[in-house]
N, C-alpha and C positions, 0 to 999 in steps of 0.2 A: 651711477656706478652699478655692475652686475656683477654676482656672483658667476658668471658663465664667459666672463672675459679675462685676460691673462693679469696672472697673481706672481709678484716676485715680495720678498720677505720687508719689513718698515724698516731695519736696522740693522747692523752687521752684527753677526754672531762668531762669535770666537772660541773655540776648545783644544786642548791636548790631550794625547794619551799616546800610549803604546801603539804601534803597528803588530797586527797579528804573526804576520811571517816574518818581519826583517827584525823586531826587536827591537826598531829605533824611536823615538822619544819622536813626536811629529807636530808640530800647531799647524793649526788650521783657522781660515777665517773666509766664513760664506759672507759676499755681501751683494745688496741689492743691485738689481742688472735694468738696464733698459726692456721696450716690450722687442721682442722677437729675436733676443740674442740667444736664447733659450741659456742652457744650460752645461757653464765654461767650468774647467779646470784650467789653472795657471800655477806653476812652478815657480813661487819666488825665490827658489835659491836660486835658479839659475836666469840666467841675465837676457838671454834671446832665446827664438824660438819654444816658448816655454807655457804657450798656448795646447792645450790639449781638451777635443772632443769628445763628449762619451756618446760614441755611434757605435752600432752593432759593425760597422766595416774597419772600426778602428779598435773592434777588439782581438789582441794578440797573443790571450792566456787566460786558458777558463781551468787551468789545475786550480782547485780548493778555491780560486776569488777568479776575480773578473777584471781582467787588466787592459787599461784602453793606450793606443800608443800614437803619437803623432808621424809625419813626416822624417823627423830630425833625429828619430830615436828613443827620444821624451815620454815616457811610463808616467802612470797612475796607476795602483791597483788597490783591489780592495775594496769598488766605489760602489758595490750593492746594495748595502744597507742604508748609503747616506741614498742613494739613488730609489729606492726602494721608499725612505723618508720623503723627497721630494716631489714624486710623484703622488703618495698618499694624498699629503695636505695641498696638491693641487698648487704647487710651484712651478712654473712656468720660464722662468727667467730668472739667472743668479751667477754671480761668478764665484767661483769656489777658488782661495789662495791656500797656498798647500805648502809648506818648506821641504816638503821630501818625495818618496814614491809612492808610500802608500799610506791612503785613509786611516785615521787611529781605531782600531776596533772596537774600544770604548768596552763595554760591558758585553759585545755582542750579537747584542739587536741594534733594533733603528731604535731605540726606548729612547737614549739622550737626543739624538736629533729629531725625536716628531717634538720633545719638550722645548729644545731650542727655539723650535720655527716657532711653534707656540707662542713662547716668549718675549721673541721680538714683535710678531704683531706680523699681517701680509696685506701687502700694498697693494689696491685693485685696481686695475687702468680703465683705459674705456676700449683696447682691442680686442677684437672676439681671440676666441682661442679655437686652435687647430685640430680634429679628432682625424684617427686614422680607423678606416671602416673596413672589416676583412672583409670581401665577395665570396670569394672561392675558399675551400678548405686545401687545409694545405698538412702534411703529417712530413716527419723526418722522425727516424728510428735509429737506433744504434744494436743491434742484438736484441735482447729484450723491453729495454728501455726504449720509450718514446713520449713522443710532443707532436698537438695537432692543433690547430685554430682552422677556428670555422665563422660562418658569418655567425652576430644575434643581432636581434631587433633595437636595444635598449642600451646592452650595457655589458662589461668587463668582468666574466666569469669566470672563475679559476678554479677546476677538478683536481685534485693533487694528489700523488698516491705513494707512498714508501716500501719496499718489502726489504724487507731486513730478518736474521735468521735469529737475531739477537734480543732476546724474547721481552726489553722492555723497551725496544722499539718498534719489533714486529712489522705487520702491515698496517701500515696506520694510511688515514684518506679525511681528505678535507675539503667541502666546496665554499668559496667565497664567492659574493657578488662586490667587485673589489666598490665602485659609488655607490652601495646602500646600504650594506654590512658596517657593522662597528667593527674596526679591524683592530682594536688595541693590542688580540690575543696575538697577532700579527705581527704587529710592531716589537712589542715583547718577547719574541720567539728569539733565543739565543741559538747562534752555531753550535755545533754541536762533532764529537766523535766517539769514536771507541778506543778503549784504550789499551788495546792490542794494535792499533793503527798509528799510533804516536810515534814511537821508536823510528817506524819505516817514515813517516812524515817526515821527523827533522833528519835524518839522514840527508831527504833531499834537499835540506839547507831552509825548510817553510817551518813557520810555525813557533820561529825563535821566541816570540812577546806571546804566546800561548799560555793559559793559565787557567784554575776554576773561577779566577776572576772574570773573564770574559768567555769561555766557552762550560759547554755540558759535555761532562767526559761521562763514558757509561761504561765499566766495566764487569761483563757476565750479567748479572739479574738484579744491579746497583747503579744508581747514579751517585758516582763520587761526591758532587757541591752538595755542600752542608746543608740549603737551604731544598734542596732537591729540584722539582719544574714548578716552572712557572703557570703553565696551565697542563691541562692532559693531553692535547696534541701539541706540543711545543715544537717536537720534529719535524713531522709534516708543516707546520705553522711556519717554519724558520725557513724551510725549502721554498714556500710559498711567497716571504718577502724576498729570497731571493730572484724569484722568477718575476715579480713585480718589479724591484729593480733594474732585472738586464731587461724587460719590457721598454722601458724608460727609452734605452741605448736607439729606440724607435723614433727619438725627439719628440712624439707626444701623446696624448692619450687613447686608449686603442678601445673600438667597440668590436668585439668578438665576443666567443666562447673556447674557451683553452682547457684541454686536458694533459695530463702530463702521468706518468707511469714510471716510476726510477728516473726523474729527470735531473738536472741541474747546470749549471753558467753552460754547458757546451754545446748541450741539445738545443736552449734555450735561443742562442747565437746564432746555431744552424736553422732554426724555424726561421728567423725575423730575416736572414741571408734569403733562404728561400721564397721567403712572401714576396720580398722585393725585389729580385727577380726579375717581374712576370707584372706587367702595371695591369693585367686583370685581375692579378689576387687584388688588390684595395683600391680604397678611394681619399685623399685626402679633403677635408672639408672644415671649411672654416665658418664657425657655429655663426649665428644670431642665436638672441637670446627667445626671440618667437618660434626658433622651430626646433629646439634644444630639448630634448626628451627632461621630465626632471630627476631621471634617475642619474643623469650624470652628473649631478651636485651632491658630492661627497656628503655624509650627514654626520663627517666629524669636521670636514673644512667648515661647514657652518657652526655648530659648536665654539671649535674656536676660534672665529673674529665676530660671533654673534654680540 
């Protein structure tokens, strides 16, 4: 068995909660997948067609989440945080059953779902796994805002950067090397808003199961939750698991180097649109365990099924 060949989770894992935007009460249950079926959502309320992909081509709504849609009509949204977790702990393979549309937001971050996977234990097969290698650098911009990947030699680096006028958010910036970094501050990074933003939010009908229970509201030179942040960059932190999970929507692991400037789900979509493209931007490669850099062995996947 190697730590560098494709990992789906020992046992099914089961949760509920709130949906962040629709307010619906939602169960969910990941459970263990074959090698190379990657990474399934399935609707079981609904009876057919009820298979749905998380591909960056199959995304249809990057306002506030990140929503993937099938053929038939058939929505998920919501799925960055749990995708953001799965990619972390080096999940390769899983089907995700869902009774509604959107992922429970849980407290916010990926906090409950990196303990989940934890918990069940991940199952190691004997097929290599897939990395996707940028070549060429590739940028897509929106105004001031923008996202770049470029090639690196080793491994999945994330520049992130906020400017906010809002002076206990400010400009905040954070680089991770997402396999050598302890990413817990990561995982833990809750969504977050302002709360001159909220009123105009649910107007547009988002944000219904919204609460200090699962988001960081900041209002003027205060954060509302009683408990206050979680770490000191939490913002930027929280952006950062977002951008790891719509990564994912890539179906698997990426060696580049990525910067990002006011980004988030849309720029994010647009980069991975544009790499692929163009078959010179990347190269897909499927590892042996001989010629596998070792910085692409997460040093919290090891951790925990050590």
């Amino acid at each position: 068995m190697s730590y560098l060949t494709q990992k789906t989770i020992k046992k099914n894992i089961s949760f509920k909660g709130v949906a962040l935007h629709s307010g619906l009460s939602v169960n969910v249950c990941i459970k263990p997948a074959e090698v190379n079926s990657g990474i399934v959502f399935k609707r079981v309320d609904l009876k057919s067609n009820n298979l749905v992909y998380p591909n960056f081509m199959n995304v249809t709504n990057t306002s506030l989440n990140t929503t993937i849609e099938n053929n038939y009509g058939v929505k998920i949204s919501t799925i960055e945080h749990l995708m953001g977790a799965l990619f972390g702990m080096g999940i390769d393979n899983a089907l995700v059953e869902i009774d509604n549309e959107e992922v429970p937001i849980l407290d916010g971050s990926a906090k409950v779902f990196i303990e989940k996977i934890k918990s069940a234990g991940i199952e190691i097969s004997d097929a290599p796994i897939k990395v996707i290698k940028i070549k060429k650098e590739v940028k897509f911009s929106d105004g001031e805002r923008f996202i770049s990947i470029e090639p690196s030699g080793l491994s999945l680096d994330i520049d992130f950067e906020l400017k906010y006028k809002n002076s206990i958010i400010g400009n905040q910036r954070n680089k991770i090397k997402v396999y050598e970094d302890d990413l817990e501050d990561i995982y833990n990074s809750r969504t977050y808003c302002l709360f001159e933003d909220i009123e105009k939010i649910k107007k547009n009908g988002l944000a219904k199961g919204g609460s200090l229970e699962n988001a960081v509201v900041v209002k003027d030179d205060t954060v509302l939750n009683s408990e206050g942040l979680r770490n000191k960059k939490e913002f930027v932190n929280h952006k950062i698991l977002d951008c790891i999970g719509d990564l994912y929507t890539s179906g698997y692991r990426i060696v580049a180097s990525i910067k990002s400037s006011q980004g988030g789900h849309y720029l994010t979509n647009q980069l991975l649109r544009k790499v692929f493209q163009n078959k010179e931007n990347f190269s897909i490669l499927e590892i042996k365990e001989k010629n596998l850099p070792h910085t692409l062995i997460n040093r919290n996947l090891l951790r925990s099924i050590a």
